[in-house]
N, C-alpha and C positions, 0 to 999 in steps of 0.2 A: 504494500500500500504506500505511496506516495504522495506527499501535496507540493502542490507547485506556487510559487510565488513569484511574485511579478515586481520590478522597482525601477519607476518613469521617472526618471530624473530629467537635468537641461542637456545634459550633454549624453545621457544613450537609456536606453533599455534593457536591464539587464533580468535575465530570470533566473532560477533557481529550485532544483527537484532536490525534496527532502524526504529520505524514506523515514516514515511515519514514526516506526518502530524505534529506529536507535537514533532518530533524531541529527543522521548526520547527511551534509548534503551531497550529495551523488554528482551531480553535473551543476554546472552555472556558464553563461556565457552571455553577452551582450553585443547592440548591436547600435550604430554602426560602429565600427571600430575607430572610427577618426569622430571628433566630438559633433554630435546635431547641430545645425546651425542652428544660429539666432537673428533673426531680423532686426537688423536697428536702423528704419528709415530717415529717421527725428532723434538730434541727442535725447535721451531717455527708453525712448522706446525699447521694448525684447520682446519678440512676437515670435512664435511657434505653429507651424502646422500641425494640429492634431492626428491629420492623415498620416503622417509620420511616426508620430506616437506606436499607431497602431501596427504601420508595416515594418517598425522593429520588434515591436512585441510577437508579433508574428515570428519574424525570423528567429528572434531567440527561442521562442518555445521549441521550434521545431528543433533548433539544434539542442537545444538541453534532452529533447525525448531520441535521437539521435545518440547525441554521448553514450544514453544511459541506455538505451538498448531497451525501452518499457513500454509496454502495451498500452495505448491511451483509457482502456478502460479501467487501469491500474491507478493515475491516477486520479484522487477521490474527491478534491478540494485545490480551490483557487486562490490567493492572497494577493491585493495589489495593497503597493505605497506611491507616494505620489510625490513630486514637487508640489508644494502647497502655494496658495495664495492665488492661483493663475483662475485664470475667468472663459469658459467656452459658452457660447451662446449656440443653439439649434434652433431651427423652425417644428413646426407640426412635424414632419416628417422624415426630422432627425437631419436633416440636413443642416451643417455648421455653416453658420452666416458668415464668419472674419474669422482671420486665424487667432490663434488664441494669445490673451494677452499676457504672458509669465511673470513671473514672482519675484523679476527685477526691476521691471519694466515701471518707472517713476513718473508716468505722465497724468495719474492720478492721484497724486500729491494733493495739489491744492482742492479738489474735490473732497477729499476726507476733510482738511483740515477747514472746508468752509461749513460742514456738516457738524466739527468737534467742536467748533465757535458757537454757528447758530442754536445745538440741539442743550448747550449747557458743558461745561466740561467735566462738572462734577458729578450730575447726570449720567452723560455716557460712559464715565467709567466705572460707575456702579453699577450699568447694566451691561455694558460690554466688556469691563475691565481692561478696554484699550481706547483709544481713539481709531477712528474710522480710516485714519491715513491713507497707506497705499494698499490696502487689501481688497477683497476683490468686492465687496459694496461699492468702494469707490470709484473701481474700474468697469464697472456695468454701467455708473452713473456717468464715465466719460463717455461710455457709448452713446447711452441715450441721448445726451447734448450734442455731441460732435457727429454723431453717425446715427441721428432719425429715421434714417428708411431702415437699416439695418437694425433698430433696435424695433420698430415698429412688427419684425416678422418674428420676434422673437418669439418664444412657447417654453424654454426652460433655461434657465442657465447652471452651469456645472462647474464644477473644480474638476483638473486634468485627471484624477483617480475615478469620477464619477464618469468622465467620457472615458475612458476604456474598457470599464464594466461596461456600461451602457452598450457600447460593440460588441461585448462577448455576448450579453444576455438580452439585449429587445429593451430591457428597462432602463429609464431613468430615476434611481434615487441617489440619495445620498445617505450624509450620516450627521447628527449633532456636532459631533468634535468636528466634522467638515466645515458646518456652518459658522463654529465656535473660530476658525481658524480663518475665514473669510470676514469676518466681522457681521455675521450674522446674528448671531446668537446672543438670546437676554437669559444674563445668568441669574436674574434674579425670577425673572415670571418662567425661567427653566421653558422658554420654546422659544420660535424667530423674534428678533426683534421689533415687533408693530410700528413703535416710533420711528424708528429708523427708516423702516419701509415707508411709513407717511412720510418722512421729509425727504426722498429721495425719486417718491412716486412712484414707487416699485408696484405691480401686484405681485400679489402673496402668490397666485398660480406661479408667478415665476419658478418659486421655490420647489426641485422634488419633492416625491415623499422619501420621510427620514425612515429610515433603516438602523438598527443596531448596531454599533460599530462588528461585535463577534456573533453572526447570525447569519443564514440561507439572505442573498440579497439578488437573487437570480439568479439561471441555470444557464448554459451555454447552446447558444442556437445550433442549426445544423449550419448552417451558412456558416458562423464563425469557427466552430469545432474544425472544418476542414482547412481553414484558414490558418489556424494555430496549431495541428494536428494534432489535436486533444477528443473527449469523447464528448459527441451530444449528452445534457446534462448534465456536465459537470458543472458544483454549485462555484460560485463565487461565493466565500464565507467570511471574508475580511476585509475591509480596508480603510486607510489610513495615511493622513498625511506623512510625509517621508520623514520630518524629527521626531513627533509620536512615536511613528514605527520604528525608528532607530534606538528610541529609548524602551518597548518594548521587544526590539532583537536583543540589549545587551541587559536586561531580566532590571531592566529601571521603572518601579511600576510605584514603587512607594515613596512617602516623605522623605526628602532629605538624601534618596537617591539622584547622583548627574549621569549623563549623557551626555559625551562630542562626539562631534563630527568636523572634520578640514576637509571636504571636497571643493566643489566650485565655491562655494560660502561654506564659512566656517560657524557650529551653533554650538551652544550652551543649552544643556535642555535640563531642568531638574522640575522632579515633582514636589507638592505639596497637596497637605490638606482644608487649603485655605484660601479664598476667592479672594484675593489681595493684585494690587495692580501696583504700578508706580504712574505718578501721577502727572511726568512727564511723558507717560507711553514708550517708555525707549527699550525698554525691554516687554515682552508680550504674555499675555495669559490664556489660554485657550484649554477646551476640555478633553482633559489625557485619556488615551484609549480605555482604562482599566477604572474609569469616571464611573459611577452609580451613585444614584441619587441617596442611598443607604450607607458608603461611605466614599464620600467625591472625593477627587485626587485630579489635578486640576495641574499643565504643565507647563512650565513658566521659562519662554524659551527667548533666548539672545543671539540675535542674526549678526554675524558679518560678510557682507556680500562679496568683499575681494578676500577671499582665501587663496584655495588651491589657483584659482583663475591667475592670482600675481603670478606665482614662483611658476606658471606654466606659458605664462605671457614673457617672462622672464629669460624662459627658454626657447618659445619660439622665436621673439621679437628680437632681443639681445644676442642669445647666443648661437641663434640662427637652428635650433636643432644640434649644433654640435656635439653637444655632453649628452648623459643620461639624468634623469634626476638623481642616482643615483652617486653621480660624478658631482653633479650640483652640491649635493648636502658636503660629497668629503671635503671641495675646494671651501663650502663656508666656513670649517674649520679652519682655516689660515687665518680666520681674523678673531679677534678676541673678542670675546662679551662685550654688546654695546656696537662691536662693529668700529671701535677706533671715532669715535664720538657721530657716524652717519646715523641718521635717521629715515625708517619712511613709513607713511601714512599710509596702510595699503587702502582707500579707498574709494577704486577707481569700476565700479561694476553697479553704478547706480545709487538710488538714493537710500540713506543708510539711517534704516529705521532707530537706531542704537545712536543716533546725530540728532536725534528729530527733525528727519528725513531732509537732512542736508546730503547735497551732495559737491563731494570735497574735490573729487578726482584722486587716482592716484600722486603720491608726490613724493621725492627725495631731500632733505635736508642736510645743509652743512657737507656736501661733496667736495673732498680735495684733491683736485686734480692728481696732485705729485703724492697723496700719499693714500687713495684709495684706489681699490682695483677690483676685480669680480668678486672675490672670493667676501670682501667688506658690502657690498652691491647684494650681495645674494644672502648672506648673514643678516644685514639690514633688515632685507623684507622678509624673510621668516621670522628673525623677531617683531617685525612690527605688526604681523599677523599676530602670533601671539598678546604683544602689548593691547593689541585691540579688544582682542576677548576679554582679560584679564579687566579692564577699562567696564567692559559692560557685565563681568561677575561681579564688579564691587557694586555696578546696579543692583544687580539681584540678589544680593544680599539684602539691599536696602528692603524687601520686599520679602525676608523672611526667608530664602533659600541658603541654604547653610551648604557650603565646601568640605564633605568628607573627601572621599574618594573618586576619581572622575574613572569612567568604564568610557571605552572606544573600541572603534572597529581597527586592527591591522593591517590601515588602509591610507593611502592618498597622503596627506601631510605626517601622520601619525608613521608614517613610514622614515619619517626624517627622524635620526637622533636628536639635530641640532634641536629642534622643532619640541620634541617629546621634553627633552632636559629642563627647556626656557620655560617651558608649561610648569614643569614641575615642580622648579629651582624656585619659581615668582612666586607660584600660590601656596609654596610651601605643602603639597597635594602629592600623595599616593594618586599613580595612573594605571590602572590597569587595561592590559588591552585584554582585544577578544578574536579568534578566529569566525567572525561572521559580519553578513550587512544586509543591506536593505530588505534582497529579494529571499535570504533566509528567515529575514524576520516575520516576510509577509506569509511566507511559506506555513511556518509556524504561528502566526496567527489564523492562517485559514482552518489551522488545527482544530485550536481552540473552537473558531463560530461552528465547525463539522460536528463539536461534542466530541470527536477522538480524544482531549487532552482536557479531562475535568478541569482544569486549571492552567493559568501560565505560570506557574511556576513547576505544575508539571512540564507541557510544554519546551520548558530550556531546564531540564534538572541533567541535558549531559554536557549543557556548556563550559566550557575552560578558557583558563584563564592562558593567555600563550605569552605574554611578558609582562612584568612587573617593573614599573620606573621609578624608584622612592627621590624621594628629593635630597637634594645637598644642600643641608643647610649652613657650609661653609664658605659655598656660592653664593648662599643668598642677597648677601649684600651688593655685591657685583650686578647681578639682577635687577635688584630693586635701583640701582642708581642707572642704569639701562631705561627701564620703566622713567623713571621721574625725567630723566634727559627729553625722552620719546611724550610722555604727557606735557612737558610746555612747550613742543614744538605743536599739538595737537590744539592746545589751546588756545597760541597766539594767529593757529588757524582757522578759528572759529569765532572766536570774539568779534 
């Protein structure tokens, strides 16, 4: 028996076949192999074909049922995770009106922020415990303005993990933590936001119907099954936006458990028991997969949008492809903590909710010609990824998330020594990694909604731990004066 999971990100579609039983995964592969484009017609914009979405996820199914040599009727359950925040609109007929607007994409900025004025600030985030910003309320309500005939044919709108289901199975729903992660959701009247949808003029039909996050949420057509080479009826039993899900891949379900992530954006994800916001919205609260209204747990997540995207813009732009990342990280060891006094602001991949929703650009500071060189360049911006999270956990702390142990996937930045140390050495934080990611997470949450896995902590009870990063707190100092260099270059940025 096998469940399959699915994990839509900006840059590919990867899947992943988990045999049921020992819980380990068998194939994974993703597609395309060179990162999805993104459309940026207008500075801000990031637009995605959802038609894309689909004919990689196609592709990777079939090669993960391929690797593993398994009967489609074998496997029993489907899991998707998603890039969150993005906005698909369809007509009656399931037909996508505009491509779809992604989870970078800043051109709905001042739409939220004219919404977070007019509706009361205090208001909305005791109902949404965010501001309206750039998420996808706001981005529907760009369309409606700017693109009237196109919003006029509209009949549903979706978050990216809602249109892929929707292809596999006929149906359009969603899920609460979906709409909780779009800035749908009132956490106090616990369903959509009515106000919200008054001042934006929404109809409520817009909205699916809401589905369970771990529940049957539709079965698999004949039409798509052939497409994906899976069996008619197989249920889709899970899904979830991609930081949720990654905090439920690495078994993060409870208070005062973290989750990261450094791919294309770099996130801080911890749960809690407690509907709490920060009152500048800079860090986010949305409702965590393993949420019941019997005892909520609610996941309090910190975006930075120029991650992995720098140190890989780094390598193609800079150093033409030449190195490997792996040549990358050893060369940044030539330069010392701090980088020999360079700084850089990695903030260059749109507007940065953790800024309130300034957008900085990427930047370097204090470059000496005669005395800095790649290896200073490339140290730089790995720590100034790190200084940046670090910047928005001292947010969430503000908001009651407390810094035990951070858990990560063995993946993407986390792949850097330099990268793991700076993490470490700053927050004074045990890091544990993990061998898994998205599409194993979804895999095994599709478990869960099947009923195979009473539990998620059944579910991952054969996960391991594969490295351990304690901190140096002989370093520490070193660090923290990195940091404070890197925060008043930050500041006199903003100001």
């Amino acid at each position: 028996m096998y469940l399959l999971g699915f994990d839509l990100g900006s840059s590919s579609v990867k899947a992943c076949l988990v045999d049921a039983d020992s819980g380990k995964a068998v194939a994974s592969a993703f597609f395309p192999e060179v990162e999805m484009a993104i459309d940026s017609s207008q500075t801000g914009f990031a637009e995605q074909q959802p038609s894309a979405w689909w004919t990689n996820a196609c592709l990777a199914s079939k090669a993960v049922m391929a690797q593993a040599n398994v009967k489609p009727a074998d496997v029993k359950a489907i899991g998707i995770s998603y890039q969150m925040h993005g906005l698909v609109v369809v007509d009656k007929s399931f037909n996508v009106l505009r491509p779809s607007i992604i989870w970078c994409d800043s051109r709905a900025v001042p739409y939220g922020n004219r919404a977070f004025d007019a509706l009361g600030h205090d208001r909305t985030l005791r109902h949404l415990l965010n501001s309206p910003g750039n998420f996808t309320a706001a981005k529907l309500a760009w369309v409606k303005e700017n693109e009237p005939d196109v919003y006029a044919e509209v009949d549903k709108f979706m978050l990216p993990g809602d249109y892929l289901a929707a292809r596999m199975t006929g149906e359009i729903v969603t899920t609460a933590s979906g709409l909780s992660e779009g800035a749908f959701w009132d956490f106090q009247a616990n369903q959509p936001a009515q106000f919200l949808l008054d001042y934006f003029g929404f109809d409520p039909s817009l909205i699916p119907a809401i589905k369970p996050t771990f529940a049957p949420q539709g079965e698999l057509t004949a039409s798509a099954a052939a497409e994906l080479g899976l069996a008619p009826g197989t249920p889709v039993t899970y899904r979830a936006g991609d930081q949720p899900n990654n905090a439920l891949s690495l078994n993060v379900l409870e208070p005062g458990q973290i989750a990261a992530t450094a791919g294309t954006s770099g996130v801080v994800y911890g749960v809690s028991d407690q509907a709490d916001y920060d009152r500048q919205s800079r860090v986010n609260t949305f409702l965590h997969v393993s949420h019941t209204t019997e005892a909520p747990r609610y996941g309090v997540l910190l975006c930075v949008n120029g991650t992995g995207i720098l140190n890989s813009w780094l390598r193609n732009q800079v150093l033409r492809k030449s190195v490997s990342y792996g040549d990358m990280n050893i060369l940044a060891h030539e330069a010392p903590v701090g980088a020999d006094g360079l700084v850089c602001l990695p903030f260059g991949n749109g507007a940065e909710r953790m800024l309130e929703n300034r957008e900085l650009g990427a930047s370097f500071h204090g470059l000496q010609l005669t005395r800095h060189g790649l290896p200073h360049l490339i140290r730089a911006a790995q720590e100034g990824i790190v200084f940046a999270l670090y910047y928005g956990i001292k947010v969430m702390e503000g908001v009651g998330v407390g810094l035990q142990t951070i858990r990560a996937g063995e993946a993407n930045m986390f792949l850097s020594p330099l990268f793991r140390d700076t993490l470490a050495n700053l927050t004074g934080t045990t890091i544990e990694l993990y061998n898994t990611d998205g599409a194993q997470g979804a895999a095994r949450g599709a478990g869960i909604g099947l009923g195979y896995y009473k539990s998620p902590q059944e579910a991952f009870s054969g996960l391991q731990v594969t490295r351990t990063i304690e901190p140096d707190m002989r370093a520490q100092e070193g660090y923290r004066d990195a940091y404070e260099n890197w925060l008043s270059k930050l500041q006199a940025t903003i100001s």
